[in-house]
PDB file of N, CA, C, O and CB in Angstrom:
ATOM      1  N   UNK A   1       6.755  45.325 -89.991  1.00  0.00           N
ATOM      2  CA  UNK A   1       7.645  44.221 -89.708  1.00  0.00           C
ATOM      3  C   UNK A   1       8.527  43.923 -90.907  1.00  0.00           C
ATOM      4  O   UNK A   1       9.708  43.579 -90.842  1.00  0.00           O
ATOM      5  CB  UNK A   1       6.853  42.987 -89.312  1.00  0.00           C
ATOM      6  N   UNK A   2       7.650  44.135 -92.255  1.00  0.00           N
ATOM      7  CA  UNK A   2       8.651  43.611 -93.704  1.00  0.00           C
ATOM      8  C   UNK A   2      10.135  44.591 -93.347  1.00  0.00           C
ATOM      9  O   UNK A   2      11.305  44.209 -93.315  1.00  0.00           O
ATOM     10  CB  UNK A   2       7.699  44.245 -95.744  1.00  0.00           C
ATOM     11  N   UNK A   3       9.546  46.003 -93.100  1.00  0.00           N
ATOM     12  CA  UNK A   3      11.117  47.017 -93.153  1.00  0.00           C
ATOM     13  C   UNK A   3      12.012  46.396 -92.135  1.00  0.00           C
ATOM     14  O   UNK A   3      13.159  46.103 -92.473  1.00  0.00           O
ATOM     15  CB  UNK A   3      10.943  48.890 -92.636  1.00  0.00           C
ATOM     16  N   UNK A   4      11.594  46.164 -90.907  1.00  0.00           N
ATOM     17  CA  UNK A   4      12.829  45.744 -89.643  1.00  0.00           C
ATOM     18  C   UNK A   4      13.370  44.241 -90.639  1.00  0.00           C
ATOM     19  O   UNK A   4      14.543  43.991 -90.915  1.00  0.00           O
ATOM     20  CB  UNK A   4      11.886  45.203 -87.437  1.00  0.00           C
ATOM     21  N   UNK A   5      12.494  43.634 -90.931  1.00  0.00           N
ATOM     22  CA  UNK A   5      13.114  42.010 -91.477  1.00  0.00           C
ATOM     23  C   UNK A   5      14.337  42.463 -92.510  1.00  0.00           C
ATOM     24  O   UNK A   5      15.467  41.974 -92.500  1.00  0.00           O
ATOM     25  CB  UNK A   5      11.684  40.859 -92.550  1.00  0.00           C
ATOM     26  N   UNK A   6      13.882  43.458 -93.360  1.00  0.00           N
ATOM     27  CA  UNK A   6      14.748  43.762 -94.263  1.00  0.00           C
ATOM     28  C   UNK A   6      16.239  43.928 -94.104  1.00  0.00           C
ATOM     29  O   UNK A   6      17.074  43.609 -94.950  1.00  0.00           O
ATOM     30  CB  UNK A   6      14.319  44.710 -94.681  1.00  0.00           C
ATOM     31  N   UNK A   7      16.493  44.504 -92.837  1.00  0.00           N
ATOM     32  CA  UNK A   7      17.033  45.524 -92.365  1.00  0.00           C
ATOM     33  C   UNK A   7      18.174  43.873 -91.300  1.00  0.00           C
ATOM     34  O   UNK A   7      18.742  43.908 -90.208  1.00  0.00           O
ATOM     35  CB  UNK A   7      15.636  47.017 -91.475  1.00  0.00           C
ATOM     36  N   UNK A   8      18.100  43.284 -91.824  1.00  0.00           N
ATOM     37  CA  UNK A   8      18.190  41.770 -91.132  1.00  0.00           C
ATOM     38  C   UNK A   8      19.495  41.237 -91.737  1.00  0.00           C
ATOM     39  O   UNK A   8      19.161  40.921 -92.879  1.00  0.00           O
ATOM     40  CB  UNK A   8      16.788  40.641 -91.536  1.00  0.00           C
ATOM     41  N   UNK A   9      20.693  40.986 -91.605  1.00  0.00           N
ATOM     42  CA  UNK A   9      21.978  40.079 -91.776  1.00  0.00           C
ATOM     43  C   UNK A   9      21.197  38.854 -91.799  1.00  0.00           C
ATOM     44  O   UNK A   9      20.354  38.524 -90.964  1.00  0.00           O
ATOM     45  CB  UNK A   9      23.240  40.130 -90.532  1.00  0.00           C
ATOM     46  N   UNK A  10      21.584  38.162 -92.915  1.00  0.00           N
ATOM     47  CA  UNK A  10      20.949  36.847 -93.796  1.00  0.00           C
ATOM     48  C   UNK A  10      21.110  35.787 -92.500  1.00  0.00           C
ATOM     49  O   UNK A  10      20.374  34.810 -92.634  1.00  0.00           O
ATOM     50  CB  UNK A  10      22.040  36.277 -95.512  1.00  0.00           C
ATOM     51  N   UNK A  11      21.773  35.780 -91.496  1.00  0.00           N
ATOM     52  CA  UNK A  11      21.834  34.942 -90.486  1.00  0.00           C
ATOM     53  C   UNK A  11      20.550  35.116 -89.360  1.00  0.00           C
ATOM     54  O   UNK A  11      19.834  34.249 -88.858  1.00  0.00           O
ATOM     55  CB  UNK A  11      23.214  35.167 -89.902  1.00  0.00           C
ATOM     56  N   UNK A  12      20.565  36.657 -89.169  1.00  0.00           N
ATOM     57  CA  UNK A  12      19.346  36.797 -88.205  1.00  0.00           C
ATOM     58  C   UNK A  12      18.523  36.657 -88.901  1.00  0.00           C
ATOM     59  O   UNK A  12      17.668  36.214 -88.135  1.00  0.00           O
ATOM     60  CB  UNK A  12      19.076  37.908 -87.447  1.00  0.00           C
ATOM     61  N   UNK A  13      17.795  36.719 -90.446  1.00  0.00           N
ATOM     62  CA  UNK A  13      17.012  36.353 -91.371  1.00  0.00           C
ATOM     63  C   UNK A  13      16.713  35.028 -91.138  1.00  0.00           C
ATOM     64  O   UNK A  13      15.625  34.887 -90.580  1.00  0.00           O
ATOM     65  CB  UNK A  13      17.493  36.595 -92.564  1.00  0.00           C
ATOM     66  N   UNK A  14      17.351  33.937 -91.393  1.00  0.00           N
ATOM     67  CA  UNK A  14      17.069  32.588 -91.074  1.00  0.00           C
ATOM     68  C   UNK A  14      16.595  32.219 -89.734  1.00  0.00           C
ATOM     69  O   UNK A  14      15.665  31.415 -89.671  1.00  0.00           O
ATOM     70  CB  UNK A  14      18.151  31.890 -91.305  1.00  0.00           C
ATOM     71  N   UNK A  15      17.114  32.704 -88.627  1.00  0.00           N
ATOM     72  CA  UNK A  15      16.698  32.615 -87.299  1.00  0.00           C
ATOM     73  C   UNK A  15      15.490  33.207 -87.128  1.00  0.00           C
ATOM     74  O   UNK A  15      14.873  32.674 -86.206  1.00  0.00           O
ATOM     75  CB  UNK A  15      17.581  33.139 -86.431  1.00  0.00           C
ATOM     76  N   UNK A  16      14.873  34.149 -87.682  1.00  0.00           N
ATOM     77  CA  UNK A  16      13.431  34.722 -87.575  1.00  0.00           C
ATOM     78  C   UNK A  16      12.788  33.865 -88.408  1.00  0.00           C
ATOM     79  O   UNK A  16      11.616  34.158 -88.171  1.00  0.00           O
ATOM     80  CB  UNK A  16      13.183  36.250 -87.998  1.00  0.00           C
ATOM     81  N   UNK A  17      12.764  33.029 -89.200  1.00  0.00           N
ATOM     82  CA  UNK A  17      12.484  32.527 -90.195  1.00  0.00           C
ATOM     83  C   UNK A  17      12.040  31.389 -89.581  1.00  0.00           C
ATOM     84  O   UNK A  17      10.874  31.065 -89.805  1.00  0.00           O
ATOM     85  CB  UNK A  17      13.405  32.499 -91.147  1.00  0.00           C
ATOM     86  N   UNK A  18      12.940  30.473 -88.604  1.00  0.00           N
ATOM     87  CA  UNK A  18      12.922  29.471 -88.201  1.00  0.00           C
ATOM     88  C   UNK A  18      12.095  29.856 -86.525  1.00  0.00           C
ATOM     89  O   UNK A  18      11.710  28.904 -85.846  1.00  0.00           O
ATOM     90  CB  UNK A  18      14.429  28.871 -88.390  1.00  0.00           C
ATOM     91  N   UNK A  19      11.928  31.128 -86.078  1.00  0.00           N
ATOM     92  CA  UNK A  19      10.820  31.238 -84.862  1.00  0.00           C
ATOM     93  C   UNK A  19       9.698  31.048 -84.855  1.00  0.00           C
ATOM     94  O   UNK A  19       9.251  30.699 -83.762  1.00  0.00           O
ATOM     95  CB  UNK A  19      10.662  32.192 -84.370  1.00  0.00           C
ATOM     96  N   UNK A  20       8.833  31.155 -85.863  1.00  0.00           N
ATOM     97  CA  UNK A  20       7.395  30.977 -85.912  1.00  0.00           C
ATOM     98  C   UNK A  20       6.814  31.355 -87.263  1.00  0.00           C
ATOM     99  O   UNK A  20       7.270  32.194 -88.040  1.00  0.00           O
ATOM    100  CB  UNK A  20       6.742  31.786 -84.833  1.00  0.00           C
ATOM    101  N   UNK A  21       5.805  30.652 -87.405  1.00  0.00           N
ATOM    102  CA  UNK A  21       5.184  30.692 -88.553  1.00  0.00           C
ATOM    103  C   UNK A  21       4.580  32.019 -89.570  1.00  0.00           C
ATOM    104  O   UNK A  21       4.284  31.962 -90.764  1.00  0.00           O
ATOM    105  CB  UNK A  21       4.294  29.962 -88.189  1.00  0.00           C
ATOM    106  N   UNK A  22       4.508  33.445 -88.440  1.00  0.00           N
ATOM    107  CA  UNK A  22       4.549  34.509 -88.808  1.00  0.00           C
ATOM    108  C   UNK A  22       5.613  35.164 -89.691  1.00  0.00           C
ATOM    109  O   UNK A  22       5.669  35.717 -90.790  1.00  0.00           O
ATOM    110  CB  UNK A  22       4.403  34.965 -87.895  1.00  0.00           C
ATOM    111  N   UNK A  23       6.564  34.785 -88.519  1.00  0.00           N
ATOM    112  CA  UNK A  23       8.174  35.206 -89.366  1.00  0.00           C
ATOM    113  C   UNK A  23       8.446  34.717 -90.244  1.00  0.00           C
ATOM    114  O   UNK A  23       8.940  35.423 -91.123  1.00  0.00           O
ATOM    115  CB  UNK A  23       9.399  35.020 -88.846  1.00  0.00           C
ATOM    116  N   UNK A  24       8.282  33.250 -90.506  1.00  0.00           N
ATOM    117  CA  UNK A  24       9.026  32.743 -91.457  1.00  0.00           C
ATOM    118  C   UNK A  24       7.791  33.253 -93.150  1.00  0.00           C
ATOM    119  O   UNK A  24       8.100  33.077 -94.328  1.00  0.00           O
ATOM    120  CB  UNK A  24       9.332  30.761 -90.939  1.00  0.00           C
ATOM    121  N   UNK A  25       6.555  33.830 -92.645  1.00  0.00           N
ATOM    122  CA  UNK A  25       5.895  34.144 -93.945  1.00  0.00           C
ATOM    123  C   UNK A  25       6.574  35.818 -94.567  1.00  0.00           C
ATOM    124  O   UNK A  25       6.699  36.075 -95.765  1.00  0.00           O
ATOM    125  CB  UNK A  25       3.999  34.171 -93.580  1.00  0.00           C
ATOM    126  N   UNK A  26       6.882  36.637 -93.596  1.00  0.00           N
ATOM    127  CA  UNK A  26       7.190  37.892 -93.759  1.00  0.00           C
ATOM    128  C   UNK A  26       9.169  37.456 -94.094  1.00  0.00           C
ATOM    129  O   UNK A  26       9.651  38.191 -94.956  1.00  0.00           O
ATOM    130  CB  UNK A  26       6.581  38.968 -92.144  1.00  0.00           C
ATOM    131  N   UNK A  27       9.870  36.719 -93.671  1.00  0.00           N
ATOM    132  CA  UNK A  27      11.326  36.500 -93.898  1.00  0.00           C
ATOM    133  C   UNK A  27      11.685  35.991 -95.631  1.00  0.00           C
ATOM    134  O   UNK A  27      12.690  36.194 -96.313  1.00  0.00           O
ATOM    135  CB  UNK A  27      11.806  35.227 -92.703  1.00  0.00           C
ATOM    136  N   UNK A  28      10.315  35.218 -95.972  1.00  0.00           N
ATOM    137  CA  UNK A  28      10.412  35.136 -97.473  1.00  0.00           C
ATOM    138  C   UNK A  28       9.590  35.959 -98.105  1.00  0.00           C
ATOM    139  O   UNK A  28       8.863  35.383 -98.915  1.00  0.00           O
ATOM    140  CB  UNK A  28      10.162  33.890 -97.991  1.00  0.00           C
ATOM    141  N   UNK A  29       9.455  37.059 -98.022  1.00  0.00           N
ATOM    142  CA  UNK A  29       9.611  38.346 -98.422  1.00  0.00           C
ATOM    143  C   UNK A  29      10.513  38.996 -99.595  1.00  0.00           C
ATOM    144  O   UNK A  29      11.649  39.288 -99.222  1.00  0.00           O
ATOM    145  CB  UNK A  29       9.941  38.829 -97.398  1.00  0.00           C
ATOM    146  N   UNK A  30      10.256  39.232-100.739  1.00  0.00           N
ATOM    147  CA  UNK A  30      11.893  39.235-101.636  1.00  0.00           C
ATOM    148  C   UNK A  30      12.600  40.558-101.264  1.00  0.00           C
ATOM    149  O   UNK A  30      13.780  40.785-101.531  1.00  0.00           O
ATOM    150  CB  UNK A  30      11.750  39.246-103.606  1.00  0.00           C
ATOM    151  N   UNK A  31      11.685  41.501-100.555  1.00  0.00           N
ATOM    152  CA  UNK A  31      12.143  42.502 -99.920  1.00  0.00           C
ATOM    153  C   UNK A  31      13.373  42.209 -99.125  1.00  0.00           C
ATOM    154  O   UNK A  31      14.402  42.810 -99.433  1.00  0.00           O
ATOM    155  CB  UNK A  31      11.166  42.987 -99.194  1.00  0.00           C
ATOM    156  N   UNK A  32      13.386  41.293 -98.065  1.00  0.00           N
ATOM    157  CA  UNK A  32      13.868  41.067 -97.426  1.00  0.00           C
ATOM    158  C   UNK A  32      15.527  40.951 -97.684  1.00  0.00           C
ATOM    159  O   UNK A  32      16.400  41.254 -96.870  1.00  0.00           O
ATOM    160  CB  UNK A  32      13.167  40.311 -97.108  1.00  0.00           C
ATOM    161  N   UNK A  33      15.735  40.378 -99.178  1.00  0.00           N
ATOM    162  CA  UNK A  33      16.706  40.320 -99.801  1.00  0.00           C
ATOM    163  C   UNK A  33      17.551  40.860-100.436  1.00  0.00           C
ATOM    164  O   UNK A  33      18.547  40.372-100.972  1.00  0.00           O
ATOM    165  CB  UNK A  33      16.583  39.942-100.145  1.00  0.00           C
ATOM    166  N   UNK A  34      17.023  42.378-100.390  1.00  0.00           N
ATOM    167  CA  UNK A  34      17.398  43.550-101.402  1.00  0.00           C
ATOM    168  C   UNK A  34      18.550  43.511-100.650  1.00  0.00           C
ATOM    169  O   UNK A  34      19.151  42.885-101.523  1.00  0.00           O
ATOM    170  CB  UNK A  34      16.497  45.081-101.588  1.00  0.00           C
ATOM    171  N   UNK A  35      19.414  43.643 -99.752  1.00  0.00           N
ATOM    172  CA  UNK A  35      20.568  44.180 -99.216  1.00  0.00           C
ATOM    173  C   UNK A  35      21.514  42.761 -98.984  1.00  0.00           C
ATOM    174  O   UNK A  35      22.660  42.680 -98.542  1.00  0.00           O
ATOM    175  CB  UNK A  35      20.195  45.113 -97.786  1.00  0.00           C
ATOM    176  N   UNK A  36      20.837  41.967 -99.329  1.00  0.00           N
ATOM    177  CA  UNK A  36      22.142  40.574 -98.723  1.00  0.00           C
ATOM    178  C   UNK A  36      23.513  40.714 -99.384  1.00  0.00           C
ATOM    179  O   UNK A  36      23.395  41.108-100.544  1.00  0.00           O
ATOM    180  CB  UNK A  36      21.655  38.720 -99.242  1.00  0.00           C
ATOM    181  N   UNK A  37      24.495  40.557 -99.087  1.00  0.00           N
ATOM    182  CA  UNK A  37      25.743  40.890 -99.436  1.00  0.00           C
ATOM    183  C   UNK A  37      26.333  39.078 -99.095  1.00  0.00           C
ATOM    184  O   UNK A  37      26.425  38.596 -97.966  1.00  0.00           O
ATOM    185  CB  UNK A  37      26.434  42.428 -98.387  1.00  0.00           C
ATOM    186  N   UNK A  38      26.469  38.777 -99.638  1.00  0.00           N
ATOM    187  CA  UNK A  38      27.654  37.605 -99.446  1.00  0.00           C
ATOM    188  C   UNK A  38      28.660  37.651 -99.838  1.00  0.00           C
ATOM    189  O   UNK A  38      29.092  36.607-100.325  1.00  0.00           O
ATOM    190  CB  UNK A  38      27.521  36.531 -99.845  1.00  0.00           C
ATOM    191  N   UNK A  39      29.375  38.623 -99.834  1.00  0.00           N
ATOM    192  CA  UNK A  39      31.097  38.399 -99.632  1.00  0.00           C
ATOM    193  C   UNK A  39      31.572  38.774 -98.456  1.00  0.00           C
ATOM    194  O   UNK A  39      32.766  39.073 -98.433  1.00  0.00           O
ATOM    195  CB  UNK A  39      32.017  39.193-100.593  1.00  0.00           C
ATOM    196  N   UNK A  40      31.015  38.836 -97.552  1.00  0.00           N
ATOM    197  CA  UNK A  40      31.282  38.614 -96.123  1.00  0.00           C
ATOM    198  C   UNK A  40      30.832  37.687 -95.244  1.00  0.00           C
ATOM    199  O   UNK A  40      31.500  37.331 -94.273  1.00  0.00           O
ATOM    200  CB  UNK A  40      31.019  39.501 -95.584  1.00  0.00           C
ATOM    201  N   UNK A  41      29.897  37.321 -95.469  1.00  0.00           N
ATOM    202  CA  UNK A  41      29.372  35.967 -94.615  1.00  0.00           C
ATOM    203  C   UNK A  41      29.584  34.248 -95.228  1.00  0.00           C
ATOM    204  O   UNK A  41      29.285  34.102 -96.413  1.00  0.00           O
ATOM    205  CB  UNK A  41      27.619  36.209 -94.492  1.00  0.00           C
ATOM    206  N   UNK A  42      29.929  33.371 -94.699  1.00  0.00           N
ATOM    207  CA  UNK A  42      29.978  32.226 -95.357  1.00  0.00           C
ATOM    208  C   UNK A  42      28.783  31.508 -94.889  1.00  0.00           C
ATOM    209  O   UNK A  42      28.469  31.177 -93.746  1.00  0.00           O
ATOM    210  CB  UNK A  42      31.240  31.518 -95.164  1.00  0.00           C
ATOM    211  N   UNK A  43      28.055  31.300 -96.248  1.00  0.00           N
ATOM    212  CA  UNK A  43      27.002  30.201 -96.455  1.00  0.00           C
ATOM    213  C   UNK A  43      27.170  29.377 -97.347  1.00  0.00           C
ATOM    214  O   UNK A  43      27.957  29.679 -98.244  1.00  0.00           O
ATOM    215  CB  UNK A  43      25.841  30.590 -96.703  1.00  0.00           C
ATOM    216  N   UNK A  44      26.557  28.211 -97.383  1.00  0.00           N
ATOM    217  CA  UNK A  44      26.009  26.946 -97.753  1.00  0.00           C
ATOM    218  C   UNK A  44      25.812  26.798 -98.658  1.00  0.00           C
ATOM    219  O   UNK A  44      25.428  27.956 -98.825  1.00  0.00           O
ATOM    220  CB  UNK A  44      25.170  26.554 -97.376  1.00  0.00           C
ATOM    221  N   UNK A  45      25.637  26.200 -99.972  1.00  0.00           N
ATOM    222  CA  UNK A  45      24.978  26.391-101.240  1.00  0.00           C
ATOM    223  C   UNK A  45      23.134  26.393-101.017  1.00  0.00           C
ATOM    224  O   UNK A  45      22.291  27.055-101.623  1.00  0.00           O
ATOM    225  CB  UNK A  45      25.573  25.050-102.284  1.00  0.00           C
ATOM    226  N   UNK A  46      22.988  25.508-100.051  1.00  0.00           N
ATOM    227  CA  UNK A  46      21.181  25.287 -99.967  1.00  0.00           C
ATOM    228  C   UNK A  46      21.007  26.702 -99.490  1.00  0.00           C
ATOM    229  O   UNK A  46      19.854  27.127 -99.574  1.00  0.00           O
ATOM    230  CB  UNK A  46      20.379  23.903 -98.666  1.00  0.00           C
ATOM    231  N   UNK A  47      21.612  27.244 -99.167  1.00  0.00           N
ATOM    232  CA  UNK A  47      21.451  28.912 -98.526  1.00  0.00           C
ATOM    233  C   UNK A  47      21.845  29.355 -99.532  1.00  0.00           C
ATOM    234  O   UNK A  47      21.014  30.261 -99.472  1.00  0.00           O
ATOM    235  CB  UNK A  47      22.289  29.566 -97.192  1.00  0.00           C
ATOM    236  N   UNK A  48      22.256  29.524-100.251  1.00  0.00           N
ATOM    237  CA  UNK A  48      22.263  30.662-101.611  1.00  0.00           C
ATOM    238  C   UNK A  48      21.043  30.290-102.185  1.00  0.00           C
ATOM    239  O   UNK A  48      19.960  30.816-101.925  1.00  0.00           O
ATOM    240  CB  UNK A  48      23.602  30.540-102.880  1.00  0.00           C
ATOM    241  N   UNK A  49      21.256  29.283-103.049  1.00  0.00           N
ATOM    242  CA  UNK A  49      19.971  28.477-103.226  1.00  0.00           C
ATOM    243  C   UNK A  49      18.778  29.076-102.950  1.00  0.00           C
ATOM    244  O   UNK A  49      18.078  29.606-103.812  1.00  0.00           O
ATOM    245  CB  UNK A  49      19.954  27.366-102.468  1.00  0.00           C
ATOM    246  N   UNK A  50      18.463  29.008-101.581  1.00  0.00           N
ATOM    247  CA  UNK A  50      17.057  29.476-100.573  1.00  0.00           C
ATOM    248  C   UNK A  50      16.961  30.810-101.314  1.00  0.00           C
ATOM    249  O   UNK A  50      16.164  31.014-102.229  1.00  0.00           O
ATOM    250  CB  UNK A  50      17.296  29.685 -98.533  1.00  0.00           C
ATOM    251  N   UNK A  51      17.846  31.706-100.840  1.00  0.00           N
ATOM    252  CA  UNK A  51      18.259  33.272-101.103  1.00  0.00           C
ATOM    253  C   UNK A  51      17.624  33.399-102.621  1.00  0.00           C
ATOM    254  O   UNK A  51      16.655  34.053-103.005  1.00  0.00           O
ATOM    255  CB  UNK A  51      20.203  33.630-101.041  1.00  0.00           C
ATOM    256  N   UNK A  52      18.496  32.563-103.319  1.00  0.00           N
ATOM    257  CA  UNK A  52      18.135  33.434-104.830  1.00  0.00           C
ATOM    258  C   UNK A  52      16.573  33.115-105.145  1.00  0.00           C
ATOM    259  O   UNK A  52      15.907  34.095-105.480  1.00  0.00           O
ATOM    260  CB  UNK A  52      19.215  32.792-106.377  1.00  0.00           C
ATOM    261  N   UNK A  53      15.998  32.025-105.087  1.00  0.00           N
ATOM    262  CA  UNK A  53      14.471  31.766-105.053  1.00  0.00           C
ATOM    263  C   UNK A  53      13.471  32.667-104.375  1.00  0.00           C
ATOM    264  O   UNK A  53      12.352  32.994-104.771  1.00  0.00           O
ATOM    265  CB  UNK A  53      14.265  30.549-104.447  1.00  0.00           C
ATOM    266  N   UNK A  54      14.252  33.078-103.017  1.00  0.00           N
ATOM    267  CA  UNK A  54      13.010  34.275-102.227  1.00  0.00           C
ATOM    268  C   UNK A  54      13.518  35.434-102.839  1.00  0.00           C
ATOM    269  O   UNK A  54      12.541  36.181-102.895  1.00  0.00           O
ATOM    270  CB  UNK A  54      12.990  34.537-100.255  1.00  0.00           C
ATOM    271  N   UNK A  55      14.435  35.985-103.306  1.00  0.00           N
ATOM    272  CA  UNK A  55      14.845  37.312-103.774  1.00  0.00           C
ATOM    273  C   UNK A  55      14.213  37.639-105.096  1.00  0.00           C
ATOM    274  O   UNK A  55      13.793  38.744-105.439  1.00  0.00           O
ATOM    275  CB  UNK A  55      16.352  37.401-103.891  1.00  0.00           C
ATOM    276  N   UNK A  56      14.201  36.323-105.918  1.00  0.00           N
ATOM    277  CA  UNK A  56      13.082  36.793-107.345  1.00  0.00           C
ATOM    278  C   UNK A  56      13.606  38.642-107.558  1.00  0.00           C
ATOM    279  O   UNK A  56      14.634  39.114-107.072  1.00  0.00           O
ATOM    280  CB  UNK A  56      10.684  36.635-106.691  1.00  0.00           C
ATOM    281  N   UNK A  57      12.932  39.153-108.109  1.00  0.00           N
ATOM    282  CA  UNK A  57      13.690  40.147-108.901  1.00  0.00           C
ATOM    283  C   UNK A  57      14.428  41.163-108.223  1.00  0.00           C
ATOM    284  O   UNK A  57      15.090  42.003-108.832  1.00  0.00           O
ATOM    285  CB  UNK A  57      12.859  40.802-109.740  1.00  0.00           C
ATOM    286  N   UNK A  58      14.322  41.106-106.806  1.00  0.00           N
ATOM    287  CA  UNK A  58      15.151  42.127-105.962  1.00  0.00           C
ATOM    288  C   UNK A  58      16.686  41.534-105.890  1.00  0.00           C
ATOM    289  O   UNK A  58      17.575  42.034-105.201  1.00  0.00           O
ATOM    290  CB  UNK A  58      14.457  42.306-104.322  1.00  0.00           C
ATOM    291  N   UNK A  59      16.823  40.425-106.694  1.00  0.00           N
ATOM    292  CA  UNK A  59      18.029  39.751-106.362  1.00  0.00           C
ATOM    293  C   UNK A  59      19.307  40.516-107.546  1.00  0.00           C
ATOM    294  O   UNK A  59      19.110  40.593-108.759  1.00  0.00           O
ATOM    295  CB  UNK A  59      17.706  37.874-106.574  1.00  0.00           C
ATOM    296  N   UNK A  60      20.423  40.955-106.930  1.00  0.00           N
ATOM    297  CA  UNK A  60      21.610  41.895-107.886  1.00  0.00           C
ATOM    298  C   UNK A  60      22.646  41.740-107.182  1.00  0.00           C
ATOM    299  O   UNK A  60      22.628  41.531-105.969  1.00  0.00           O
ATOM    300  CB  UNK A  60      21.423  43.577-108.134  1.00  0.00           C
ATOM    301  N   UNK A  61      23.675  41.832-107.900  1.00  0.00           N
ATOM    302  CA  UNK A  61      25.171  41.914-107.603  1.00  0.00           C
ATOM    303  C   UNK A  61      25.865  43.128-107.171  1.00  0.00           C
ATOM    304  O   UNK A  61      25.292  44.192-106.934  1.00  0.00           O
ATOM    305  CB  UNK A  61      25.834  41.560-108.693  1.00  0.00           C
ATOM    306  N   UNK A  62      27.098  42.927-107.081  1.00  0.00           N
ATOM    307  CA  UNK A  62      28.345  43.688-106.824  1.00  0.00           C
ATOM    308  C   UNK A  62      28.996  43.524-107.513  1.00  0.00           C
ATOM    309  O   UNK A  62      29.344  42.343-107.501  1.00  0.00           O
ATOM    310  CB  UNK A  62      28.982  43.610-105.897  1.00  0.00           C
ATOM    311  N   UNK A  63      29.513  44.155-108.324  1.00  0.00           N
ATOM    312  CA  UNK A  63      30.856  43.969-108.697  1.00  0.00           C
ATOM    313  C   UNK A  63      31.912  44.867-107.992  1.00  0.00           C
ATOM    314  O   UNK A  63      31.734  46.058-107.737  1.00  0.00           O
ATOM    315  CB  UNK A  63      30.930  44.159-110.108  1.00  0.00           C
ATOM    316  N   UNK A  64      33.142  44.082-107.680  1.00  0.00           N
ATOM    317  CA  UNK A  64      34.080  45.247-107.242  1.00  0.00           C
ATOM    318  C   UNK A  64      35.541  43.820-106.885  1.00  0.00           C
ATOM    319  O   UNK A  64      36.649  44.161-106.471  1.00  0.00           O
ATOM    320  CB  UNK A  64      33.217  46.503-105.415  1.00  0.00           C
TER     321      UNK A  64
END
């Protein structure tokens, strides 16, 4: 389940997150975070926020 979550646009991430108490233990996952890209999606600051706290060391940039 961690690989499919991974594999998750930070929007369907939150929505699994918010289904049940299973999901939401496997969605904060820092795995989960390795691929989030935000320069395409618009979020929230409490959503970055959220993001950078569950991502812990899988959390990295882009530059470009």
């Amino acid at each position: 389940m961690l690989q499919v979550f991974s594999l998750l646009d930070i929007q369907s991430l939150c929505q699994a997150a918010a289904s049940c108490s299973l999901f939401k233990k496997i969605a904060m996952e820092p795995a989960c975070y390795r691929n989030v890209d935000l320069t395409y999606c618009k979020v929230d600051n409490s959503t970055v926020a959220k993001m950078i706290r569950n991502a812990g060391q899988y959390l990295r940039y882009a530059l470009g």
